[in-house]
Structures are given as C-alpha cells and as structure tokens.
N, C-alpha and C positions, 0 to 999 in steps of 0.2 A: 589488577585491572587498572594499573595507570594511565592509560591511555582516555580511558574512560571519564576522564577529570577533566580533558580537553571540552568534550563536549558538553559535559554537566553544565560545566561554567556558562560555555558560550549560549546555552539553550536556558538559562535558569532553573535547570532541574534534577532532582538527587538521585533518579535512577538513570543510566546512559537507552535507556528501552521508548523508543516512540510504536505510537499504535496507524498505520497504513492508512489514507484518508478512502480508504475503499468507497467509491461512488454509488448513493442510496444502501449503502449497508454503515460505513461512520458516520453515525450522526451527534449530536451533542453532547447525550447523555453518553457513548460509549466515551466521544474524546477526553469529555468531564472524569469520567469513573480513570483511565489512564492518567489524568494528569493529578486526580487524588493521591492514586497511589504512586505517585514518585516522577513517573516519566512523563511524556510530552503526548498527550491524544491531539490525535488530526484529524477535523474533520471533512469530509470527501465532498469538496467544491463541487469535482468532476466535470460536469456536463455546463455546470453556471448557470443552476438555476436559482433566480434569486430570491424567489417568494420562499423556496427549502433551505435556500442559505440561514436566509433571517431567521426562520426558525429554528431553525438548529443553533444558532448562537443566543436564541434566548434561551433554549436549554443548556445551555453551557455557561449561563451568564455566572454561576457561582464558581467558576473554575478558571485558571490562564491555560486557552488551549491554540493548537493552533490551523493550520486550515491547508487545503491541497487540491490544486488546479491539475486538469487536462491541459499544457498548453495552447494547442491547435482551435482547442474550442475557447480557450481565453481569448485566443487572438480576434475571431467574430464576436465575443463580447468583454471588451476591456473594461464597460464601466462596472461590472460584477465587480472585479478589483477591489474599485474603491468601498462598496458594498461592504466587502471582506474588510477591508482593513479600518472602516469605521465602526469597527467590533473589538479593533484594538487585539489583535492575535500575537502572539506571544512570535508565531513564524509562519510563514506561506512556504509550500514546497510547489512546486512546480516541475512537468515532467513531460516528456514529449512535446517538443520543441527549442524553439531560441529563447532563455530568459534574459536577454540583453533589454528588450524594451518595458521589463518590467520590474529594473535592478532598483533604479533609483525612487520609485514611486513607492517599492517595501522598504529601502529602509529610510527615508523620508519619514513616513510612518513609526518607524522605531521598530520596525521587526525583523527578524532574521529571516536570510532567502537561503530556503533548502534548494539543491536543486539535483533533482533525483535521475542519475542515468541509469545507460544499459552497453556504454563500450568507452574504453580510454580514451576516443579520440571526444566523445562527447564530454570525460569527465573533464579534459584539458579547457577546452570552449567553456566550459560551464565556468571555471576557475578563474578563466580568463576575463570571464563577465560579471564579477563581483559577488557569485556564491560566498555564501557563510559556511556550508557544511556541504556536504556530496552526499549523497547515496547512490553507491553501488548496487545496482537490482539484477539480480540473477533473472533467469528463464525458467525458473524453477518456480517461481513466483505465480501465483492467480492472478486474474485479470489480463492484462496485458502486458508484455515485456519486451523485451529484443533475444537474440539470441545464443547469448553468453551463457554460462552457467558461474555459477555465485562463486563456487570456490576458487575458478583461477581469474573471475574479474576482480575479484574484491583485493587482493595484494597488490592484483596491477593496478587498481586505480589509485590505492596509498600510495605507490610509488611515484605516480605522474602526476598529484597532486600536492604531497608532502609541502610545506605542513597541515593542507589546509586538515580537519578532522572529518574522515569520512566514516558514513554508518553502513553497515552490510545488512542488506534485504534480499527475498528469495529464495523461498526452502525452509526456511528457519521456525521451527514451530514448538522446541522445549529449550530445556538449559544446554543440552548438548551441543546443541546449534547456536547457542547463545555464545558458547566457551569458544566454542571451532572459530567463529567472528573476530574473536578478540585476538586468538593465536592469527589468524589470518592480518593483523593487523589494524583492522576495525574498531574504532571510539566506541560504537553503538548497535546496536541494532535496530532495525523495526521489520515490526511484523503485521503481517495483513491475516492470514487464516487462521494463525490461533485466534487471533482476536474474533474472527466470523464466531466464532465459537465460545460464544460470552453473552451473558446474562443482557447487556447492555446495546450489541447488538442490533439493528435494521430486518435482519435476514427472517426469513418467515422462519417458524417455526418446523415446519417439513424441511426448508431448507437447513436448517442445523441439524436436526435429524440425519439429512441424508449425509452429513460431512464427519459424524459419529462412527457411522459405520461404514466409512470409504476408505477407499484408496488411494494413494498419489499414482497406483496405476491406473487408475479409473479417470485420469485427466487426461482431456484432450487440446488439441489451438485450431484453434479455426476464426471463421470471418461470419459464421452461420446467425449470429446472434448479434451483431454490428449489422448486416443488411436488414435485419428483423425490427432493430431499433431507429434504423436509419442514418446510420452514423457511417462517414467513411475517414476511414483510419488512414496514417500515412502510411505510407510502403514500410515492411520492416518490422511491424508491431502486429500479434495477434494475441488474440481474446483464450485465456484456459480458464478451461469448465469443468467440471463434473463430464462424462460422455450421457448420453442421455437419450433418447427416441427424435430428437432432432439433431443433434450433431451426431448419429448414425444414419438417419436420413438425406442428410446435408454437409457432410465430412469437406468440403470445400466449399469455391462459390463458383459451385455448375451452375452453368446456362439455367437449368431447368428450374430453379429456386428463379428465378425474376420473372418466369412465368404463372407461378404459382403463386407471388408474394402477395398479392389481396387478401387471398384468400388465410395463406401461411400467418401473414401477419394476425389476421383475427383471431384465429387458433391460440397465436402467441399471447396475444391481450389479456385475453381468455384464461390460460395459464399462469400470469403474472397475479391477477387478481384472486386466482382460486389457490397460488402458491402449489399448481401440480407441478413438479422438477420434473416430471418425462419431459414436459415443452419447455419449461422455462430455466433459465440457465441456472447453479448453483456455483458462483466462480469463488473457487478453492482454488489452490497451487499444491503442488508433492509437499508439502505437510499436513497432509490430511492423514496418513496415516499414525499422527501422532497426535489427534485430536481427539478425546476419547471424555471429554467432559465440557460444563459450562456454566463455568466458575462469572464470580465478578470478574470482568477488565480489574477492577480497583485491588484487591485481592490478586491477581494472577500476575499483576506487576512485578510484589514483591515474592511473590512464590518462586517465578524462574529467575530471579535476578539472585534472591540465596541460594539455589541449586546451582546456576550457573558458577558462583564464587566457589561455591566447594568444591564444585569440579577445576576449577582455576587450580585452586589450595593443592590440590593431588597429583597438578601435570608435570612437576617436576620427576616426580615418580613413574610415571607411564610409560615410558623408554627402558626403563632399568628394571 
C-alpha cells in the first residue's frame, strides 16, 4: 500500500481511510471517532448551516478533524467558510462546483483543500485550481453523485491528475473495496455508508436499522426528496436513497408532486421528526448490502484497514 504514504503524509494521518462529510448524518462525534482511530473524519457542512456547524465542532473539539461543503450552497453563503475554518480543520472538501474562489481562503488558513468529483474533466479543473487531494466519487455512492461508476473513473482520474494523490469513493463499504481502490490506483479511500452504519452516527436509529437489512438493490436517484426539502440541485446530480413509499409515489419530478407539495411537504416533516423511512429518505449508496453491523467509527477504522492489507498481502497470488 505505497501509495497510501502519499496521502497520510499530505493529510497528517496514519490510516489513508477518510469518513464522507454526509449532511446531517457526519456530525462531530462520528468525524472525532474516525480521526481517533487513524484516518481523517469529515464533517458534513452540507447545506451551511452554521448554528449545526458550531456545534458539531464543539464536539470535535478533542480531535483534528476536518470539514465538507456543498459547493453551490457555499456559493449563497461564503461567510459559513470562514465559520469552518475558525475551527482550525485539518482539511475542507468541497464538491459540486467551482473551488477556484475558495482555494486561497483554505489554505491561507493552513488547511488542505479536498476537492471531490464525479468525471475527468472536473478532476483536471479541480487540479488546475489548486486542489491538495482529488476524490474520485462513483455513482455508486449515496447521496448525490454524477454518473460514472467508481471502477473506471477512479484510474482515469489518477491518470489525468498524476501526481496529484487521489482518494476513491463510491461503492466502497468493506476491506474488499478498500484493496479494489488501491489496485485501481487510489491513495485512499473514503467512505460514506459504512460509516451511516456506526455507533457515532446522525442517522435515526430506524434509519440504521433499515440500512442492516437492505440492499444496494433497494437504491434508487431521484429529485423527490430535494423538491421536498427545497433544494434545487444543478443539472447532472441526483439524490440515491433507500426506495421507499415516496420515491415509489414520486419516482421523478411529475408535474403532479408541485401540486401536492404543501400538503407532501407536511407529510414529509412529519416523518423526519418521527424517523418513519416510508416518507422520509434513508440515503445509503450500493454498499448497503455489506453493512450488516454498527461498530464504533473509531474501531472500524482500523478493522478494515487490517483486512484490507491482508487482502493486499495475497494479490500477488490471485492470478496464479
């Protein structure tokens, strides 16, 4: 795992494994529990809000952890930023959009600028704008992606990037996936739904439940839960969920959903606060189906990071 030494160094930390700044699900205590146990936790800026930012960095305050923006919603509020990085984070990642207007202000600060795509030509721009590190994000990935899948963006963006050290995301939910990354040419990993599935965790409790006993074929994309929240996404990017009694109701964005939305909306409230997953989203990515426990974050660092090596230890042999 030489490669892996690339990013340790540049990020200050002994495992190459960061944890996904998942919005309203990474909050302090998960990104704290990841960067005890070796790697780098991130926690899920998202949306910029900064009454939850602040608090989540007071739970973190016994840890170097570091922090993860929506671009598009940075852009309507910049001064979150400064928020963020008067917390002193070890790195901001930043994802869907231009990071060019926010290169010099992170590392002004002293921090390292992740900047996380979803196609070569974004990871080129990205390189070109003074990223520290790349992430390559599959479509495999929860939450929101583009439309690549992880195994053939993640070689292509080493390649169109070289030297910078890129991380592979997307799909990735045990040591299997960990090892596949590395042969792919990937410094690192990070992962977003193993982590939903951790002790340390945002995620209601029904919501971890239901990710126990799911499927990555049980994931759908849609826009159903963006129009519900009120958020409009750029072209190109959609939201995967768990499927559910409303993204079976609402499988795109018919007409008929913006006639209903008062009404849907309340519904929705309704279900976020009662944590019912028929309405309200449970956004996993196809590693659900290798999620079958919920361990510490802190603990589960180093768990897949020794299973990963041994599976390294043995790939000479796999061919032959």
């Amino acid at each position: 795992m030489t490669t892996a030494s690339l990013l340790c160094e540049r990020l200050g930390i002994a495992q190459p494994l960061l944890s996904a700044p998942m919005a309203g699900v990474a909050g302090g205590r998960l990104a704290a529990a990841v960067s005890r146990g070796g790697g780098l936790g991130l926690i899920g800026g998202g949306y910029a809000d900064p009454q939850w930012l602040r608090a989540q960095f007071a739970l973190a305050a016994d840890a170097t952890v570091g922090v993860g923006f929506i671009n598009w919603r940075l852009d309507e509020l910049p001064h979150v930023l400064d928020i963020a990085l008067a917390a002193r984070p070890r790195a901001v990642l930043l994802s869907f959009g231009d990071i060019a207007p926010y290169v010099d202000a992170v590392h002004d600060a002293g921090a390292i600028l992740i900047a996380q795509v979803q196609s070569v030509r974004q990871a080129r721009a990205a390189c070109a704008a003074g990223a520290d590190v790349i992430i390559a994000q599959g479509a495999e990935a929860g939450g929101h992606a583009g439309l690549r899948g992880t195994l053939a963006l993640v070689p292509a963006v080493v390649d169109a990037v070289a030297p910078l050290p890129v991380v592979a995301a997307g799909g990735i939910g045990d040591a299997r996936g960990i090892a596949a990354a590395f042969m792919l040419g990937a410094c690192g990993v990070m992962l977003g739904t193993r982590f939903y599935g951790s002790r340390e965790a945002l995620a209601t409790p029904a919501a971890q439940q239901a990710l126990l006993t799911a499927s990555g074929d049980e994931t759908v994309r849609g826009a159903v839960f963006d129009r519900l929240r009120g958020w409009t996404w750029p072209a190109g990017y959609s939201l995967r969920t768990l499927a559910n009694d409303m993204t079976a109701r609402w499988p795109d964005q018919a007409t008929g959903l913006s006639a209903e939305l008062p009404a849907q909306r309340a519904d929705f409230e309704r279900a976020l606060g009662q944590g019912d997953t028929r309405i309200a989203p449970v956004i996993v990515g196809e590693a659900a189906d290798l999620i079958h426990d919920l361990p510490s974050a802190q603990d589960l660092v180093g768990r897949l990071m020794a299973e990963a090596r041994e599976l390294l230890a043995s790939a000479p042999n796999v061919a032959g």
